[in-house]
C-alpha positions as CSV (number, residue, x, y, z in Angstrom):
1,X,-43.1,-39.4,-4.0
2,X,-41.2,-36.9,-6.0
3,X,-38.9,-39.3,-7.3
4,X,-41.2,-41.7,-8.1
5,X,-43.4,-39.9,-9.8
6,X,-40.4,-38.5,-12.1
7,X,-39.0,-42.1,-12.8
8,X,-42.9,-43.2,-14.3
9,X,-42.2,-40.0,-17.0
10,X,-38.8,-41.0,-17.7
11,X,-40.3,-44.7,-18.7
12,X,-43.4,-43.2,-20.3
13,X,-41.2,-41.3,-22.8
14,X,-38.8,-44.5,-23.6
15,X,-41.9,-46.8,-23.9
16,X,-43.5,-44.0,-26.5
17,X,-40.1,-43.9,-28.5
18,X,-40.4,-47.4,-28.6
19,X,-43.9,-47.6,-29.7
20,X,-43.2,-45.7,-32.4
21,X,-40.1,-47.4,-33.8
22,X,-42.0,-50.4,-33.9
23,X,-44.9,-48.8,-35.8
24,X,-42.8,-47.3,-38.1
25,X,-40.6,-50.7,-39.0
26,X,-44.0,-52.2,-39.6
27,X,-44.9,-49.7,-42.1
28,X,-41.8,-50.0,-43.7
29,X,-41.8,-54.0,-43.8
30,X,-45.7,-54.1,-45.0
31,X,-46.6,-54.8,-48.4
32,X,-48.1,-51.9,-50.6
33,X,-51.5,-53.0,-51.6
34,X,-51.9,-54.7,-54.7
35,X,-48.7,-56.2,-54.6
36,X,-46.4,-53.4,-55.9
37,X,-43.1,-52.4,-55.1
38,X,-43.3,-49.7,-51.7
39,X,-43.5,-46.4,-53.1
40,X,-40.8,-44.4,-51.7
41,X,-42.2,-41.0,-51.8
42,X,-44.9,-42.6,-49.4
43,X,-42.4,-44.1,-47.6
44,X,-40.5,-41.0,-47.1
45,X,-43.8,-39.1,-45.7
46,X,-44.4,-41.8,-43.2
47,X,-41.2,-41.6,-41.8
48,X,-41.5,-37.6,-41.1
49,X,-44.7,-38.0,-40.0
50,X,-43.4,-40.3,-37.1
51,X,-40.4,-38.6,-36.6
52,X,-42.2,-35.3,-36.1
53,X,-44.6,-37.3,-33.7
54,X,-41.7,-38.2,-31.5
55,X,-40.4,-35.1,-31.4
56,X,-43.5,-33.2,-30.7
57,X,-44.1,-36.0,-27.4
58,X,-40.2,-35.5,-26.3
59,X,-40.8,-31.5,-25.7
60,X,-44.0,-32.4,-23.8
61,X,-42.1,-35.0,-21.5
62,X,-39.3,-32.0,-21.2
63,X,-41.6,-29.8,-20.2
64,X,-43.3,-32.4,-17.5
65,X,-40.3,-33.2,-15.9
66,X,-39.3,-29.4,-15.8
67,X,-42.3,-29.0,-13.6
68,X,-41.7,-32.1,-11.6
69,X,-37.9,-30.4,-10.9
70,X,-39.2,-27.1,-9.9
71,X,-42.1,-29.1,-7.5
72,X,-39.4,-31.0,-6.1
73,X,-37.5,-27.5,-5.1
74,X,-40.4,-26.0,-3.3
75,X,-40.8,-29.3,-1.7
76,X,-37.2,-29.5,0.1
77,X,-37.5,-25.4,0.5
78,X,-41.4,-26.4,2.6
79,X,-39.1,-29.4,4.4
80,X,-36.5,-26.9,5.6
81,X,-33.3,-28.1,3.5
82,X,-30.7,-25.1,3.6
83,X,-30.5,-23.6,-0.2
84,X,-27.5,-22.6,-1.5
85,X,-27.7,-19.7,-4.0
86,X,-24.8,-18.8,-6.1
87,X,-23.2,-15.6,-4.4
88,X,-23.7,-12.6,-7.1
89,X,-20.1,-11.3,-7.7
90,X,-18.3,-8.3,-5.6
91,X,-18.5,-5.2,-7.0
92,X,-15.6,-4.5,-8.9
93,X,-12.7,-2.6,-7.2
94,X,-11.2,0.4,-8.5
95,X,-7.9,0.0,-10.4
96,X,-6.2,2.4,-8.1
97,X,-7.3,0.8,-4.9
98,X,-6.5,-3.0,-6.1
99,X,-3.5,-4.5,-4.5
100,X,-1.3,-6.5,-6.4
101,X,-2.0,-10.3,-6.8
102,X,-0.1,-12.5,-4.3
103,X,0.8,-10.2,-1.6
104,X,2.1,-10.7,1.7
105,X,0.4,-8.4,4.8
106,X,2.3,-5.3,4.9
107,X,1.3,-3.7,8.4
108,X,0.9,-0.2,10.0
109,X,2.4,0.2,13.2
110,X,1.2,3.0,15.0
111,X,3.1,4.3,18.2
112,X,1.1,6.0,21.0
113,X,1.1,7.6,24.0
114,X,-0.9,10.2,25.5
115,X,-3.0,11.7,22.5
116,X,-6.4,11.5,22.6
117,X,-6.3,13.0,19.0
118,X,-4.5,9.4,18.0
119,X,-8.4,9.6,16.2
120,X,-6.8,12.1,13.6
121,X,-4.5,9.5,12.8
122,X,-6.5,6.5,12.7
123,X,-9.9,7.9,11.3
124,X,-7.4,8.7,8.1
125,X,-5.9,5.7,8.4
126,X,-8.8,3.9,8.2
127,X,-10.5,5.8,5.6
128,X,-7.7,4.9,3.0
129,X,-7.0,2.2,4.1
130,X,-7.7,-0.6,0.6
131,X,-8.0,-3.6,2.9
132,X,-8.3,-4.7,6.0
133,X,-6.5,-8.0,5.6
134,X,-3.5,-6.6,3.5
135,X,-3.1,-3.7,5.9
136,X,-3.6,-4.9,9.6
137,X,-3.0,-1.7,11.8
138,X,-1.5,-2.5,15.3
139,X,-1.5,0.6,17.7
140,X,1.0,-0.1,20.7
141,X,0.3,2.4,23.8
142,X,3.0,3.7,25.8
143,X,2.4,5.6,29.1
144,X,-0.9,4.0,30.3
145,X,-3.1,7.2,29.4
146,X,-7.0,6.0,29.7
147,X,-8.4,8.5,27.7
148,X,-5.9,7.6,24.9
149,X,-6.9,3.8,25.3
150,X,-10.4,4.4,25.2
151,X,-10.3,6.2,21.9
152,X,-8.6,3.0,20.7
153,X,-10.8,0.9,21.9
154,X,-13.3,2.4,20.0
155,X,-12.5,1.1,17.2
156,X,-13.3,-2.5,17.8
157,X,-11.9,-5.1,15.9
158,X,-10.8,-2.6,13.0
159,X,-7.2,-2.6,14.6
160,X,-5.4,-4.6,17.2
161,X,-4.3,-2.3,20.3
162,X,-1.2,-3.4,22.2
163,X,0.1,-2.3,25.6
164,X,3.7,-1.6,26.3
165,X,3.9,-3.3,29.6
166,X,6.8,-1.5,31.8
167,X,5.6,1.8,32.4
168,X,8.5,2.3,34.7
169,X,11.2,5.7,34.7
170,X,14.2,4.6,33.6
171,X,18.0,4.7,35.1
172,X,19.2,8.0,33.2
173,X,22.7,9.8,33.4
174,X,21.9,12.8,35.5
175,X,22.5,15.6,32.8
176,X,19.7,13.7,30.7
177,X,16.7,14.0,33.6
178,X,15.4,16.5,31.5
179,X,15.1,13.6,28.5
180,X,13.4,10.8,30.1
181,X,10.8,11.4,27.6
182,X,13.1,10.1,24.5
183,X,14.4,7.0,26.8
184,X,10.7,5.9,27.0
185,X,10.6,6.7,23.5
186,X,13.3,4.8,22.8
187,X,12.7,1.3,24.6
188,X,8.8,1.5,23.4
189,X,10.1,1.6,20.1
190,X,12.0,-1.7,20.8
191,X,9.2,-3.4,22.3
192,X,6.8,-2.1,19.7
193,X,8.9,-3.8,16.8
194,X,9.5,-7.0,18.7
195,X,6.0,-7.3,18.6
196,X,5.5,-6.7,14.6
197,X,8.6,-9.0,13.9
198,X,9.2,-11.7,16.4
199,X,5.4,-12.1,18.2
200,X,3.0,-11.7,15.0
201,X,6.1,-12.6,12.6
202,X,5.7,-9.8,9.7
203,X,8.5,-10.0,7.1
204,X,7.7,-5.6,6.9
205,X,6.1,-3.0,8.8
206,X,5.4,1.1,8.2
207,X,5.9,2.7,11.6
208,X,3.7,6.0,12.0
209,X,3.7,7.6,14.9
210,X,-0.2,9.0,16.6
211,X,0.3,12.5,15.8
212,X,0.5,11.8,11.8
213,X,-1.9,12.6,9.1
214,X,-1.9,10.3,5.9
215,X,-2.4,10.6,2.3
216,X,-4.6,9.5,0.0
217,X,-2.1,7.2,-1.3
218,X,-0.4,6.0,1.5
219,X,-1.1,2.4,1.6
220,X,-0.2,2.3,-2.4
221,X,3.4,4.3,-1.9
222,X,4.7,1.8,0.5
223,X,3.4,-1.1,-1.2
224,X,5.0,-0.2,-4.4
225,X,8.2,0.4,-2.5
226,X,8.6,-2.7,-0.9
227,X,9.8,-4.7,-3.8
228,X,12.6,-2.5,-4.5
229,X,13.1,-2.5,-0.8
230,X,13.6,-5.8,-0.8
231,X,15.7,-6.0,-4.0
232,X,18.2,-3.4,-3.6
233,X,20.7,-3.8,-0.9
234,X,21.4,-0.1,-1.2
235,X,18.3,0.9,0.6
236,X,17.4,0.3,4.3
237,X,14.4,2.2,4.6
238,X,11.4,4.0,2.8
239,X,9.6,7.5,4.0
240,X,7.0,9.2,3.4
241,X,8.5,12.4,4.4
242,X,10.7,15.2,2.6
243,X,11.9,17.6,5.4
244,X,11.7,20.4,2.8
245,X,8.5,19.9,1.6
246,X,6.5,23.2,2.1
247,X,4.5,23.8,-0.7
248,X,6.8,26.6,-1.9
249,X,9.8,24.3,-1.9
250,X,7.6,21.4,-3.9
251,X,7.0,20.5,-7.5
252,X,2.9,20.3,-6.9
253,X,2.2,18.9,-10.6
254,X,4.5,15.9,-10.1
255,X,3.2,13.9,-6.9
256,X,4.9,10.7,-8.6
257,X,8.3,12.3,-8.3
258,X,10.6,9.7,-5.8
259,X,14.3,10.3,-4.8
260,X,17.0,8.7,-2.9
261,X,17.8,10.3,0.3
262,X,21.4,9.6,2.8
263,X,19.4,11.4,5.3
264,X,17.0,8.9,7.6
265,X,13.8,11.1,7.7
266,X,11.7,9.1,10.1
267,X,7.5,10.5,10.4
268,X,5.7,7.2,8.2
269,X,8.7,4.9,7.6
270,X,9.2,1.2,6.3
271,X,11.8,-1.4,7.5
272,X,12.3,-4.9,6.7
273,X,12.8,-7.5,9.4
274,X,16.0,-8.6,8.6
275,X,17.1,-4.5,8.9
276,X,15.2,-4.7,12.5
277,X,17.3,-7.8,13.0
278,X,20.5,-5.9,12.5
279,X,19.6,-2.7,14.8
280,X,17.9,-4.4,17.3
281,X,21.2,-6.1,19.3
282,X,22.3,-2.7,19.6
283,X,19.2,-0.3,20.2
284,X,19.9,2.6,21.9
285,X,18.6,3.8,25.3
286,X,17.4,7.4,23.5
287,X,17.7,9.5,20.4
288,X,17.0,6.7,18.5
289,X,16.0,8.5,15.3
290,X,19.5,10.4,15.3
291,X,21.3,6.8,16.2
292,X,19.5,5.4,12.8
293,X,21.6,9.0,11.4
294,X,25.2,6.9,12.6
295,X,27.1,6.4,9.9
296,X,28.0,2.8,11.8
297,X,23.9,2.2,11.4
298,X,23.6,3.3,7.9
299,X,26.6,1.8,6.7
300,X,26.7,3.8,3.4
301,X,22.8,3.3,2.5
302,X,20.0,4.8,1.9
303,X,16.2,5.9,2.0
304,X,13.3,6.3,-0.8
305,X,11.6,9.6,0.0
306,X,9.1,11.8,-2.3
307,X,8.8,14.9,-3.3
308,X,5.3,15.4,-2.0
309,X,4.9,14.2,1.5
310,X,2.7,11.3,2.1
311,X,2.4,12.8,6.4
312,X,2.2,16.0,7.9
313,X,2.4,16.1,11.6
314,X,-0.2,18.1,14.2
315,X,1.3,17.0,17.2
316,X,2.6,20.6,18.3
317,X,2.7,19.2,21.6
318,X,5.3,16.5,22.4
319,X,8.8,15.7,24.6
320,X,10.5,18.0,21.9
321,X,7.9,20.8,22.9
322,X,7.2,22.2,19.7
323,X,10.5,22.2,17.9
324,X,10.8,23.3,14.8
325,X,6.9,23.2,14.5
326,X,5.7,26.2,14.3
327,X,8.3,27.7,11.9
328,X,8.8,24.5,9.9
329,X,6.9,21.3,10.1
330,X,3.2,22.6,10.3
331,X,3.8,23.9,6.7
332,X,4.8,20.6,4.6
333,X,2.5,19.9,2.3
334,X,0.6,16.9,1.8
335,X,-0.1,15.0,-1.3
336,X,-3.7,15.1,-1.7
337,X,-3.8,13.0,-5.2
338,X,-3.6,9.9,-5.9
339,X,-0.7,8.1,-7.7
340,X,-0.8,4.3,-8.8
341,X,2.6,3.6,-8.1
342,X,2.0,-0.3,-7.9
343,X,1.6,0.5,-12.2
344,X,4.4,3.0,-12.2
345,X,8.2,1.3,-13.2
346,X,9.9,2.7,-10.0
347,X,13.3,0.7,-10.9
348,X,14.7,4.2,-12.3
349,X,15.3,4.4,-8.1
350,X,18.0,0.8,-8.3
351,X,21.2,2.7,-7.3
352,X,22.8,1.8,-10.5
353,X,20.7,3.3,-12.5
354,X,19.9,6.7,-10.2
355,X,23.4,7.6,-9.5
356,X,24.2,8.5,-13.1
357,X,21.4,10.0,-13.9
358,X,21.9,12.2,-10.5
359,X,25.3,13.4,-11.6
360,X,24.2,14.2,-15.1
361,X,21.3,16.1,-14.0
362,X,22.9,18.0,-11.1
363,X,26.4,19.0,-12.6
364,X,24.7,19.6,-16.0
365,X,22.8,22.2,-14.8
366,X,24.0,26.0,-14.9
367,X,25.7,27.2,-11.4
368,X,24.4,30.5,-10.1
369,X,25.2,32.4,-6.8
370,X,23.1,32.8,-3.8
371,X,22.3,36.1,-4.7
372,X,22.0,35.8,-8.1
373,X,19.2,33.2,-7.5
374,X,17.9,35.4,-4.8
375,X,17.9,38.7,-7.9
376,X,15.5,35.6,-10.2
377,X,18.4,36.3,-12.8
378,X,18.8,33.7,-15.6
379,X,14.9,33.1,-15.0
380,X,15.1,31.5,-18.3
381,X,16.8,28.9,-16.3
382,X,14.4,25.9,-15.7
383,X,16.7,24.3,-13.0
384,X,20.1,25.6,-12.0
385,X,22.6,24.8,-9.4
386,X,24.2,26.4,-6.4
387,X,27.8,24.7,-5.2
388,X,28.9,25.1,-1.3
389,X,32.2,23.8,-0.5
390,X,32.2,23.8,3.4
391,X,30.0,22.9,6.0
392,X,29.5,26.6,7.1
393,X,28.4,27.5,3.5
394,X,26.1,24.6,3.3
395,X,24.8,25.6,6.2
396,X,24.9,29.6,5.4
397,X,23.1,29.2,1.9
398,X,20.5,26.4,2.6
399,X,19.5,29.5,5.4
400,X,19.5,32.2,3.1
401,X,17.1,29.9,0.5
402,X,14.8,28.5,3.3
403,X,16.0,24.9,3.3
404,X,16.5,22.8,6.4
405,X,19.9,23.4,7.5
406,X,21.1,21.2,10.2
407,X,23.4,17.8,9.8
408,X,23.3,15.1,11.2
409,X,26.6,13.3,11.3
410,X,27.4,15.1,8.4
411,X,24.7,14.3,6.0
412,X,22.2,17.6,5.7
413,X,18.3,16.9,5.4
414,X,17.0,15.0,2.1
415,X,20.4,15.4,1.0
416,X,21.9,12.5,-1.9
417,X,25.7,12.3,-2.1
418,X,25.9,15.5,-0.6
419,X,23.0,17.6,-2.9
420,X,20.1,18.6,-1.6
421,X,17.2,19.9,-4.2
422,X,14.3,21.7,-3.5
423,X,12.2,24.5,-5.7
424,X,13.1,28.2,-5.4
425,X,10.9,30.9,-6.8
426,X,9.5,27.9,-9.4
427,X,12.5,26.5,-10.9
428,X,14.6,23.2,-10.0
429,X,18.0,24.3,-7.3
430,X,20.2,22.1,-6.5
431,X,22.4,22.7,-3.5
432,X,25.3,20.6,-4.3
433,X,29.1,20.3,-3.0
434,X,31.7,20.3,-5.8
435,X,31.4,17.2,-8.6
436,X,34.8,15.5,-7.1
437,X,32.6,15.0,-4.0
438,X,34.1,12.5,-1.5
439,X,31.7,11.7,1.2
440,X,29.9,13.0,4.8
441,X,32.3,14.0,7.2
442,X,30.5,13.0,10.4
443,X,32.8,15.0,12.4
């Protein structure tokens, strides 16, 4: 009806256009009265006059079949026909939460056990998280703990919880009974990353364990990183983690600050698949963190860490029982701004451009004893350095100055070809072996 009653004003105006061309070639072919020549002024009028005529009848038609259109949408709307709106936009994203056109998932893998306060580590996780999609969280359970599992559950479809299937002891020599812990450890951790890399076939995972808080920019630290993880054959890994990061030893006005690290440092680490690829055929039963520490692992590369940690741990209770917690870890400081390093030009961190600008800055600074640090003299001193020569002074000063002071095969924690910097008493140390430096001695 619609339709047809539409097509009748379409003809109606045509017909009236051609009325009206018609009248007005008969005006102009008819003879003036009397026999004169037309008189163009006349002529002229007429035309206008018409013109205008058509014009004023064109808006009228517009208008009708304006009305007809808007009949004929409440018609289909009375008959049922699904409308289609146009969606309004989304609401614009921050800049610092907006993920970088074109890229891949990058996922969280959380390892768990049997901590109901997991939630301290997922509720953060999920609060900063930027995206669902970009950021898939996968929490794999170890031990078969219910309440544990039921606090994951409770988060629906937010994450994907995964069950390490062989809950079984395992054959251990008998001076390690005491360590079963770190051997189950140990082979969830290969099951685990089986899963991220060979079952749900990520190119790149961050591995968090459940008793780990997150910063604010977490998700944004990683994803900056993994370009240059990717580009620089130098690195195997990225943390979020700087064993001597107690808010004392920190530079709290530069959260943007990155270094290189020899020194795996593990709690909120990334990997590539091809590194899992490479460790994998040779995963170790236990101690798996100080097996990434081999020098036949690590194979002369290294980490990205900060200078602000990106995790804290509150897991006081765990197969370690507490080591080094209460006199070390639960006083790292978190990051609690935000830095857009997906803006930031992080390749300053490419090895051929860090190392020099390491050496420069380390053995250009001025050398000062341990006790002459300790006494504040040369305060003028913005950053100054402290030289060891021996593993027993290494270890003797980084005690006396309140740095971390074990080794592992060699390399000391956060260390960089040997130099370890941290703040003292608010200016810049570093403790660093002399500049003819020739490598770890893992012995």
């Amino acid at each position: 009806m619609m339709l047809r009653r539409s097509n009748v004003v379409v003809w109606g105006v045509l017909l009236f256009i051609a009325w009206n061309l018609l009248l007005l070639l008969f005006l102009l072919a008819r003879p003036p009265a009397g026999g004169g020549s037309p008189d163009p002024e006349e002529l002229t009028r007429q035309v206008v006059r018409v013109a205008e005529e058509v014009e004023q009848e064109l808006e009228v038609q517009q208008q009708l079949l304006h009305q007809i259109q808007e009949h004929q949408s409440l018609w289909r709307q009375g008959k049922g026909e699904e409308q289609h709106p146009a969606a309004p936009p989304p609401p614009p994203t921050p800049d610092h939460h907006r993920p970088p056109p074109q890229d891949s998932p990058l996922p969280v893998l959380v390892i768990g056990c049997d901590r109901p306060t997991i939630r301290r580590c997922l509720d953060k996780l999920l609060h900063h998280r930027p995206s669902k999609e970009l950021y898939p969280i996968l929490v794999s359970q170890d031990c078969g703990h219910e309440e544990t599992a039921r606090v994951i559950a409770s988060y629906g479809d937010q994450l994907m919880h995964i069950r390490q299937p062989d809950l079984s002891d395992l054959p251990v020599p008998p001076e390690h009974r005491k360590f079963q812990g770190y051997y189950k450890i140990s082979r969830h951790y290969r099951w685990a990353l089986n899963q991220v890399f060979r079952t749900f076939k990520y190119s790149a995972v961050v591995v968090v364990e459940d008793d780990l808080e997150v910063a604010p920019d977490f998700f944004e630290y990683f994803r900056a990183l993994l370009p240059l993880l990717r580009a620089d054959p130098s690195l195997w890994c990225a943390s979020a983690w700087n064993d001597n990061g107690k808010e004392q030893m920190v530079e709290t006005g530069r959260p943007e600050t990155l270094y290189r690290t020899d020194f795996f440092p593990g709690l909120g680490w990334m990997l590539l698949k091809s590194t899992w690829e490479e460790l994998e055929p040779n995963w170790p039963g236990a101690f798996w963190d100080d097996w990434m520490r081999h020098p036949a692992q690590r194979q002369g590369r290294s980490c990205i860490r900060p200078e602000l940690s990106r995790t804290i741990t509150f897991g006081r209770k765990g197969v370690s029982n507490g080591q080094f917690f209460d006199q070390h870890l639960k006083f790292i400081k978190l990051s609690d701004r935000f830095v857009p390093f997906t803006r930031l030009d992080l390749s300053y961190l490419r090895k051929e451009r860090y190392d020099p600008a390491f050496t420069r800055q380390v053995y250009g600074a001025p050398a000062l004893r341990v006790d002459e640090l300790q006494r504040n003299e040369r305060a003028e001193l913005g950053a100054v350095r402290v030289q060891y020569s021996t593993r027993d002074a290494f270890k003797a000063f980084a005690k006396a100055l309140g740095v971390m002071d074990d080794l592992k095969s060699g390399v000391p924690r956060a260390g960089y070809r040997g130099v370890v910097t941290f703040m003292y008493r608010g200016r810049r140390v570093y403790l660093a072996p002399p500049k003819d430096w020739s490598g770890y001695d893992p012995s």
